[in-house]
N, C-alpha and C positions, 0 to 999 in steps of 0.2 A: 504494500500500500504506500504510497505516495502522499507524503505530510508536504501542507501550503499553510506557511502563515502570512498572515495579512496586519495590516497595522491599522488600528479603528478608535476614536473616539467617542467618549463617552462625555456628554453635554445634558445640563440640566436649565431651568430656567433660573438658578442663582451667574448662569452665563449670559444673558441673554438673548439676543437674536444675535445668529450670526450669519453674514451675507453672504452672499455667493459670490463674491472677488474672496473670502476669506476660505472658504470651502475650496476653490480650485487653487488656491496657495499652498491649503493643507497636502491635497491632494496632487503636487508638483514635489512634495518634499515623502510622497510615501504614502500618504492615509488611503488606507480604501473606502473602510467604512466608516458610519455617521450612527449612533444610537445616540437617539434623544427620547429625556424622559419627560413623559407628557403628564405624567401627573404624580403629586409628591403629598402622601398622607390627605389631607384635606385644601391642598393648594394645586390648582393647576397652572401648566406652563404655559401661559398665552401666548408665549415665543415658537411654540413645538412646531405647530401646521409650517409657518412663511420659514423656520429653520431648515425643515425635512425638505421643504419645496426647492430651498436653495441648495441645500447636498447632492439630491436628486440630479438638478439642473447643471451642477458643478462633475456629473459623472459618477460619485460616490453613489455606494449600496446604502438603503438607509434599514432601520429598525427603529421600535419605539417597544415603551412599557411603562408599565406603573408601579409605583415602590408605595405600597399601604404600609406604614410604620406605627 
């Protein structure tokens, strides 16, 4: 079997929104993927959708989840 690793970030809304010139820089220095987390205990990340949308559009794989604490 054939191991691939990949280099990926993990982003929450204490990050804020982050753009798509910044996702394809990420992704120029190595990142493949984008996990953002869209909701955190009783707070959600208004930033999640236009963050995901910009990963997406910058080439990055994206994922999302929610962490109930």
């Amino acid at each position: 079997m054939t191991k691939h690793t990949v280099q990926g970030l993990d982003v929450s809304v204490y990050q804020g929104l982050i753009s798509r010139p910044k996702w394809t820089q990420l992704k120029r220095h190595g990142v493949e993927v984008a996990v953002v987390g869209s909701w955190h205990a009783v707070q959600p990340n208004v930033y999640a959708a236009a963050t995901l949308a910009a990963a997406r559009a910058a080439g990055l794989i994206t994922a999302t989840y929610i962490a109930i604490n």
